[in-house]
Backbone as ProteinMPNN parsed JSONL, in Angstrom:
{"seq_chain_A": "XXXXXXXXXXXXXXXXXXXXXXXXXXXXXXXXXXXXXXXXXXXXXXXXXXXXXXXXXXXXXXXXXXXXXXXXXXXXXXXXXXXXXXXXXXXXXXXXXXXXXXXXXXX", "coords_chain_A": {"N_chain_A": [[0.846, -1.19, 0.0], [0.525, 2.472, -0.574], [1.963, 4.771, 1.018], [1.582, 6.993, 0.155], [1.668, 10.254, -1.404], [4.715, 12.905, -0.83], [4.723, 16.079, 0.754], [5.483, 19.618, -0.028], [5.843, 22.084, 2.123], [5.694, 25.051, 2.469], [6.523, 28.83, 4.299], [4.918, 31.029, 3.792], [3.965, 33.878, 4.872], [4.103, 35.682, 7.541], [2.168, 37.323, 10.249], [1.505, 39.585, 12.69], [0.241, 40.63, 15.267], [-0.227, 43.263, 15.571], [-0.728, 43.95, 12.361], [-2.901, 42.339, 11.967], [-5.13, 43.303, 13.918], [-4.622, 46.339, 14.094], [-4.165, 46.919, 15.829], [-1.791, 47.059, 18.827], [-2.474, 43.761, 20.489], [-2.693, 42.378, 23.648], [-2.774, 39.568, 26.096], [-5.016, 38.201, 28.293], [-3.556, 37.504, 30.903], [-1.71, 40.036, 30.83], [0.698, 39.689, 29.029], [2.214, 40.563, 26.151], [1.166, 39.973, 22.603], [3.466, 38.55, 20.302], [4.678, 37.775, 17.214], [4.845, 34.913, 15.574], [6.73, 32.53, 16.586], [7.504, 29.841, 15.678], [8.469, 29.395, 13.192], [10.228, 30.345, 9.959], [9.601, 32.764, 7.617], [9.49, 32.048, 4.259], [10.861, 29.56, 5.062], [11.306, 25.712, 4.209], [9.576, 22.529, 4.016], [9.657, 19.377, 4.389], [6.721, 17.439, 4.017], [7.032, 13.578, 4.475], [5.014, 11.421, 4.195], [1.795, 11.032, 5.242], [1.084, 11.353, 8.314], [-0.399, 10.171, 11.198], [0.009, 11.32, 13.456], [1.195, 13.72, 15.635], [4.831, 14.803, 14.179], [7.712, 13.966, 15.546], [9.671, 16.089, 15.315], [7.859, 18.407, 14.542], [7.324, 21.986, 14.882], [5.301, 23.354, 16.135], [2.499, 22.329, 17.745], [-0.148, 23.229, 17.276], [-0.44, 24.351, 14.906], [0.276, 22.009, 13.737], [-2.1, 20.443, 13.149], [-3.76, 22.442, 12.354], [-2.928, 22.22, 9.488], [-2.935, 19.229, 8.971], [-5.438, 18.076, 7.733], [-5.906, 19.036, 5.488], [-3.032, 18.436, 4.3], [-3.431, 15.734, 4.071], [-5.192, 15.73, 2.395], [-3.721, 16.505, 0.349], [-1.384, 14.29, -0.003], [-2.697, 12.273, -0.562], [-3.41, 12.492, -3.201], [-5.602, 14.169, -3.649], [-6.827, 16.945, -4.743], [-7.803, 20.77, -4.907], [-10.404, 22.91, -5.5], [-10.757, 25.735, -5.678], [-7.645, 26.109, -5.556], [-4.914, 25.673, -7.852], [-4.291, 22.301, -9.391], [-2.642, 20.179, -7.294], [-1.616, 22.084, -5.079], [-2.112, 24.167, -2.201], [-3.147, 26.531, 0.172], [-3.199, 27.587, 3.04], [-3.775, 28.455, 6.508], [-2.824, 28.506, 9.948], [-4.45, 28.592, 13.665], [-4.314, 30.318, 15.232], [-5.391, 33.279, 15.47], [-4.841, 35.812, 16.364], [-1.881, 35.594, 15.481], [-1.42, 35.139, 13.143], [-0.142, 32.53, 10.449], [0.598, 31.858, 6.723], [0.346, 29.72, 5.324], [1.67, 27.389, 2.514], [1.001, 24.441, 0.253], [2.335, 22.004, -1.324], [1.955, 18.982, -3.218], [4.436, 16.611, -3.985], [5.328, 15.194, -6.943]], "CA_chain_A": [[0.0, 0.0, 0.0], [1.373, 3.291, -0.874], [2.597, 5.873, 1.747], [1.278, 8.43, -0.051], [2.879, 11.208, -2.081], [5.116, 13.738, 0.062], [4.001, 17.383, 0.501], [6.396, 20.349, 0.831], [5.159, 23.231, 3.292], [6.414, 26.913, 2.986], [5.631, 29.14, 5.346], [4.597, 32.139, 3.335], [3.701, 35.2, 5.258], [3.744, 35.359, 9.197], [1.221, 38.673, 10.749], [1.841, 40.337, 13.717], [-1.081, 41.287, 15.7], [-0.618, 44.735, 14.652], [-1.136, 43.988, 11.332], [-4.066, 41.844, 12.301], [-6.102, 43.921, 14.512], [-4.647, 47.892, 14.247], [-3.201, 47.904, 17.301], [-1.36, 45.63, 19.841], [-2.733, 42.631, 21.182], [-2.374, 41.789, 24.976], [-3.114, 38.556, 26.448], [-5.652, 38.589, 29.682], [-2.255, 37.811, 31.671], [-1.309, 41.082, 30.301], [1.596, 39.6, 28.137], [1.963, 40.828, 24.879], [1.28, 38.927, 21.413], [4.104, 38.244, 19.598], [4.499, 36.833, 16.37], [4.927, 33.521, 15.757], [8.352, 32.094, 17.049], [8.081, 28.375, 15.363], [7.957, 29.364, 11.727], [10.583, 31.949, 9.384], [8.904, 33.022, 6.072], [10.42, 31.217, 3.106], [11.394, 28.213, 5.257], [10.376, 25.176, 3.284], [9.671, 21.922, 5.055], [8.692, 18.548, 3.211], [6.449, 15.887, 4.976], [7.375, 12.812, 3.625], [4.133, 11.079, 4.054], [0.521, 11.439, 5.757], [0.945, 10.98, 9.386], [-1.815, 10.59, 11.68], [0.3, 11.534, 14.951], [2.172, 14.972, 15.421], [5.889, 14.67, 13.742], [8.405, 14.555, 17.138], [10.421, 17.726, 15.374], [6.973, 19.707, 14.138], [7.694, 22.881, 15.657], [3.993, 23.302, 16.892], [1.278, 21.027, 17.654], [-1.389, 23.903, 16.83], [0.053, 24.628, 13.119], [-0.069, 20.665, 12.528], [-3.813, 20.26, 13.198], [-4.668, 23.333, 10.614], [-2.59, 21.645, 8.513], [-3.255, 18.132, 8.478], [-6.594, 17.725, 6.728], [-5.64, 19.535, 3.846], [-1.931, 17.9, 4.259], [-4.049, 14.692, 3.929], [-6.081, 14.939, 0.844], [-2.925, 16.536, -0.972], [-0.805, 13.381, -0.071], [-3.316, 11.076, -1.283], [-3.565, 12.195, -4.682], [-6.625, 15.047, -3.97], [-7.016, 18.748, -4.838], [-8.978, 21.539, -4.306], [-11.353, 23.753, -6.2], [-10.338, 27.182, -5.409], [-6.398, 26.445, -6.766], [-4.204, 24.703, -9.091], [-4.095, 21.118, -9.003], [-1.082, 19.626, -6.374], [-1.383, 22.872, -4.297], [-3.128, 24.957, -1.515], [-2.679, 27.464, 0.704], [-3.754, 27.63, 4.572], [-3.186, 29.232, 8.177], [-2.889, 28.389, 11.469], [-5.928, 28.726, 13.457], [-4.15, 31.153, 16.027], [-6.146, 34.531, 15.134], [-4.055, 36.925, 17.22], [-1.104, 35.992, 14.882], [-1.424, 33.784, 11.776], [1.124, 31.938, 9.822], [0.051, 31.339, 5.927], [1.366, 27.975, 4.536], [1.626, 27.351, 1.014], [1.498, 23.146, 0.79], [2.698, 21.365, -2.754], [2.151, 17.65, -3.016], [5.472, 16.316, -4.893], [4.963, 13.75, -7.763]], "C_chain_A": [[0.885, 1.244, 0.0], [1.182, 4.169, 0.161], [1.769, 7.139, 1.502], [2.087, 9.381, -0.812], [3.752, 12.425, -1.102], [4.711, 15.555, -0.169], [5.177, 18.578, 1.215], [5.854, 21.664, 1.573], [5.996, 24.519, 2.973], [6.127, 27.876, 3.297], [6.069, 30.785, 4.519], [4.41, 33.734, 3.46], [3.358, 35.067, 7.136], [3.329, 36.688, 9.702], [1.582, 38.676, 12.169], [0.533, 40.455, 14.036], [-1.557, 42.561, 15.788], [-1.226, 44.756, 13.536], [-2.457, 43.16, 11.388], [-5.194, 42.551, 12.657], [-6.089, 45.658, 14.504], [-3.992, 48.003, 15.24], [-3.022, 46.555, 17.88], [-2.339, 44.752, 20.565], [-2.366, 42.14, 22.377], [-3.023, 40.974, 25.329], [-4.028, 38.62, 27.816], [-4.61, 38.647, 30.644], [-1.396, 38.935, 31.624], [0.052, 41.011, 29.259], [1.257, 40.035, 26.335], [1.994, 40.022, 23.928], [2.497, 39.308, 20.679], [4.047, 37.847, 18.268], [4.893, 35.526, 16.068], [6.265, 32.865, 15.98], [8.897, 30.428, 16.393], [8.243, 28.694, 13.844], [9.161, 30.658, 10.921], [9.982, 31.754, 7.949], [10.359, 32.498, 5.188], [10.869, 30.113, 3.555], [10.277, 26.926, 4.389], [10.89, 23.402, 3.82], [8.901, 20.609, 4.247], [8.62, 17.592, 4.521], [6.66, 14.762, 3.676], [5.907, 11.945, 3.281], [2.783, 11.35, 5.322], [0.881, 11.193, 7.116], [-0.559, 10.871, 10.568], [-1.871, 11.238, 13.204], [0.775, 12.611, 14.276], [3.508, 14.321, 14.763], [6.575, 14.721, 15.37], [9.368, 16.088, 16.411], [9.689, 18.772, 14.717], [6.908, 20.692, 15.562], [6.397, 23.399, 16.86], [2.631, 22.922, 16.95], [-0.427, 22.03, 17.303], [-1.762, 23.955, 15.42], [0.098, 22.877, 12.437], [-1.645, 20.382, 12.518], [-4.421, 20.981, 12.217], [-4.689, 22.839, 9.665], [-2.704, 20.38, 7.911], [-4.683, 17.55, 7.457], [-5.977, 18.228, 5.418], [-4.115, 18.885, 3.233], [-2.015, 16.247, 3.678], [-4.661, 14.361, 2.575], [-4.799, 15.309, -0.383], [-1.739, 15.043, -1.167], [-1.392, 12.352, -0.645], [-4.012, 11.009, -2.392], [-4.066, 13.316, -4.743], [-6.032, 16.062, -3.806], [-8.021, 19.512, -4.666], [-9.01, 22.363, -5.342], [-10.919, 24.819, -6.625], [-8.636, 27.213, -5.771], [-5.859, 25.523, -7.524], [-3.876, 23.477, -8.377], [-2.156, 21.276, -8.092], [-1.086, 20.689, -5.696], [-2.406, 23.534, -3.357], [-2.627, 25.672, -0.963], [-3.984, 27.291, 1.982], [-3.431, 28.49, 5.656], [-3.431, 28.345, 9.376], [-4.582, 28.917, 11.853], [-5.583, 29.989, 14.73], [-4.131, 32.887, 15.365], [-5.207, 35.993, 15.596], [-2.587, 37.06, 16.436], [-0.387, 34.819, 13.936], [-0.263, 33.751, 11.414], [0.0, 31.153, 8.47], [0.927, 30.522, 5.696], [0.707, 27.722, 3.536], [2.007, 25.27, 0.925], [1.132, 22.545, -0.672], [3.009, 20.099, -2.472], [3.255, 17.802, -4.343], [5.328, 15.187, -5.402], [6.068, 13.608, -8.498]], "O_chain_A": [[1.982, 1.136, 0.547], [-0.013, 4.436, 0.291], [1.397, 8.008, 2.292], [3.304, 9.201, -0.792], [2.856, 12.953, -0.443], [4.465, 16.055, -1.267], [5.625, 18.587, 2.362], [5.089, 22.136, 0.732], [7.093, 24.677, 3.507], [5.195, 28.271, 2.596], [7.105, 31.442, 4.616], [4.593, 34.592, 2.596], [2.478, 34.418, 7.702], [4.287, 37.457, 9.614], [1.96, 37.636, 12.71], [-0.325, 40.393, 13.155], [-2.697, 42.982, 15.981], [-2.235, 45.453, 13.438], [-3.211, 43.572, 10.506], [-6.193, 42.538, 11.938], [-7.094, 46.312, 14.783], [-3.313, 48.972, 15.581], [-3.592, 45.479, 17.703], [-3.064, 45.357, 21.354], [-1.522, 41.255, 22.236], [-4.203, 41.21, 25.071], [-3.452, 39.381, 28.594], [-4.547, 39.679, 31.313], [-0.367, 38.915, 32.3], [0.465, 42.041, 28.727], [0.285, 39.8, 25.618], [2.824, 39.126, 24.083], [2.573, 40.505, 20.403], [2.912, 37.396, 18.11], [5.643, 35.226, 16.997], [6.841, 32.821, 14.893], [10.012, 29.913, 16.478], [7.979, 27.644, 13.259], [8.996, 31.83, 11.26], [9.945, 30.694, 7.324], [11.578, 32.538, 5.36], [11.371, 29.389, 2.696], [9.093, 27.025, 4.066], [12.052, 23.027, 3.979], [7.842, 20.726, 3.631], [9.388, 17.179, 5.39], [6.534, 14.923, 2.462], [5.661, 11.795, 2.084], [3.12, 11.964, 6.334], [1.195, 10.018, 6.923], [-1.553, 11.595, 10.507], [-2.825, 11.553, 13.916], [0.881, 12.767, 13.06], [3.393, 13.096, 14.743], [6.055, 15.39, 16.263], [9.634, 17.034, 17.153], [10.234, 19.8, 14.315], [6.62, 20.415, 16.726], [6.544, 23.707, 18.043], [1.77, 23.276, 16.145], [-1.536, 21.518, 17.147], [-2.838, 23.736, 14.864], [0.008, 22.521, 11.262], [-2.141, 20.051, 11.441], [-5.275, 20.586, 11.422], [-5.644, 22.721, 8.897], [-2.628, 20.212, 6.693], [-4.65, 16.665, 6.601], [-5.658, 17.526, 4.459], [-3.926, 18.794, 2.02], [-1.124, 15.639, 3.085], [-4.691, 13.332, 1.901], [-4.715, 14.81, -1.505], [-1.303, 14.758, -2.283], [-0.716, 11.508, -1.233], [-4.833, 10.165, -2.751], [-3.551, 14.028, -5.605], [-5.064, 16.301, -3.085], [-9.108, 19.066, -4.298], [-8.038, 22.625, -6.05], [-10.666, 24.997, -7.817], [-8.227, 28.268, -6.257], [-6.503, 24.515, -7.813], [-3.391, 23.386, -7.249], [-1.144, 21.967, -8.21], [0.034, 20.545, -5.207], [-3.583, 23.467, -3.712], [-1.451, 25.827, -1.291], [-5.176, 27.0, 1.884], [-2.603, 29.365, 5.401], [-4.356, 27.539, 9.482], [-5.488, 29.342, 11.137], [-6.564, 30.589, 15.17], [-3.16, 33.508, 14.934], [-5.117, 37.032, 14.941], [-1.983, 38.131, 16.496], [0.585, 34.065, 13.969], [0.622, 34.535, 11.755], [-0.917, 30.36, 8.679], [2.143, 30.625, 5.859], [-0.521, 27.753, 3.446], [3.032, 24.803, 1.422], [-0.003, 22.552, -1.148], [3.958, 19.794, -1.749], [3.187, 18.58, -5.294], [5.201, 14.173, -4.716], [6.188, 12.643, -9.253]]}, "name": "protein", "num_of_chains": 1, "seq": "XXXXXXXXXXXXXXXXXXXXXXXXXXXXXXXXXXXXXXXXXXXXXXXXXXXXXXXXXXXXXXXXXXXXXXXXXXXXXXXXXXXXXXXXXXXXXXXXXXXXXXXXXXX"}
């Protein structure tokens, strides 16, 4: 049974919560939002095949959950509507200070 095809990840554009909301973002603990500390724009990151657990060196267990469904149908052949076959584009689901990912199944 096949593995699956591998999918490479590149982390496209990372927002600030300035650029998000207009103005800074503080946490109820009063700490300030940051931007995202697991991720640098242009890094480019290939899964080799579908997993159904976290990776042990994915940088953060929030950013694989966005990513896995859609990480899922591009490894196993499927595409989507809205862009060009073998590709998509996604985010994180952390609102206060997204991370877009750009994710190309490799054939």
């Amino acid at each position: 049974m096949s593995r699956g095809y591998p999918v490479k990840i590149t982390i496209v554009r990372k927002f600030s919560s300035e650029e998000v909301f207009g103005y800074e973002h503080y946490y109820p603990d009063g700490r300030k939002s940051t931007i995202c500390p697991h991720f640098k724009e242009g890094e480019e990151i290939i899964i080799d095949h579908v997993y159904t657990d976290l990776p042990t060196d994915w940088p953060c267990s929030w950013a694989w959950m966005d990513l896995w469904k859609d990480l899922s149908v591009l490894s196993l052949g499927g595409d989507f509507t809205h862009t060009e076959p073998r590709i998509t584009y996604t985010t994180c689901r952390d609102g206060t200070k997204p991370v877009v990912f750009k994710l190309e199944r490799i054939e």
